[in-house]
C-alpha positions as CSV (number, residue, x, y, z in Angstrom):
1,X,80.2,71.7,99.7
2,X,80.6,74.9,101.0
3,X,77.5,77.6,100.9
4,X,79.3,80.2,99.4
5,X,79.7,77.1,96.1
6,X,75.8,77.3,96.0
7,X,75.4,80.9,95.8
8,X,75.5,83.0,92.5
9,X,78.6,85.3,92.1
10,X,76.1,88.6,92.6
11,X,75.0,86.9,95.9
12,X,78.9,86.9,96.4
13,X,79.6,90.3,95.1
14,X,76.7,91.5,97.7
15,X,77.9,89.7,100.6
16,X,81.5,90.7,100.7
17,X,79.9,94.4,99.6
18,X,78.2,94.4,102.7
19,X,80.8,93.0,104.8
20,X,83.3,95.5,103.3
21,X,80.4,98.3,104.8
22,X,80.5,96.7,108.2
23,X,84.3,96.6,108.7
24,X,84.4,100.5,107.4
25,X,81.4,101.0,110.4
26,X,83.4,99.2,112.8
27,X,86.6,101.1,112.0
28,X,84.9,104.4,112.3
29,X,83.0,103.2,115.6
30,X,86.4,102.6,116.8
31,X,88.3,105.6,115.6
32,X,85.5,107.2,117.3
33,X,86.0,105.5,120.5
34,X,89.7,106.2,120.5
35,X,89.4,109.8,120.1
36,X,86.4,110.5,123.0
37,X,88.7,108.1,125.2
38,X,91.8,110.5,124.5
39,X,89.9,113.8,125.0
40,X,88.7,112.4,128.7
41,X,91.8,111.5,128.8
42,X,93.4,115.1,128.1
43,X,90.4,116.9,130.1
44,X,91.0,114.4,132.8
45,X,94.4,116.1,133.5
46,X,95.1,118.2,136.6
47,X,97.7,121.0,135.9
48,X,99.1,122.6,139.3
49,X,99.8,126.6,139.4
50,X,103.2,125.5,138.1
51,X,101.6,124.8,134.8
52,X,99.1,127.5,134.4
53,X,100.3,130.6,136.4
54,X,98.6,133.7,135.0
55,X,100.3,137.0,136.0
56,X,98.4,139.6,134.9
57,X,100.3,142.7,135.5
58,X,102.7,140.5,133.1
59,X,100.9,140.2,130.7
60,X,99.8,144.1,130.3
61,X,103.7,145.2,130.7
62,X,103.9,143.1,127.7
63,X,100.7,144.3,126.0
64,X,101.9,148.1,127.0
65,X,105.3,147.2,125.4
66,X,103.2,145.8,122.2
67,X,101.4,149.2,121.6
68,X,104.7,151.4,122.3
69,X,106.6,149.4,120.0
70,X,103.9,149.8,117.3
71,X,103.0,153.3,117.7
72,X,107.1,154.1,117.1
């Protein structure tokens, strides 16, 4: 005989209630994990100048341009 045949069906109910708790706590724990491992993941990335070139006399011809085209 089984323990679970001894106990009362509110023990039961109470029991898998709980359990149900700990598996959503467990899935958020892991969810959790997963995204902190993919943001070190991301941050953990080295771009070269290839990737992240910033030329600013570019980028105020095109700014320039911006407030011509909208003062027209």
């Amino acid at each position: 005989m089984s323990d679970f045949q001894r106990m009362t069906k509110d023990e039961l109910h109470t029991i898998l209630n709980e359990t149900e708790q700990q598996i959503h706590d467990i899935r958020s724990e892991l969810e959790l994990r997963d995204n902190d491992q993919q943001h070190e993941e991301v941050e953990s990335i080295e771009l070269g100048e290839e990737w992240s070139p910033v030329k600013w006399h570019q980028v105020r011809t095109f700014f320039q341009m911006v407030l011509e085209e909208l003062r027209k």
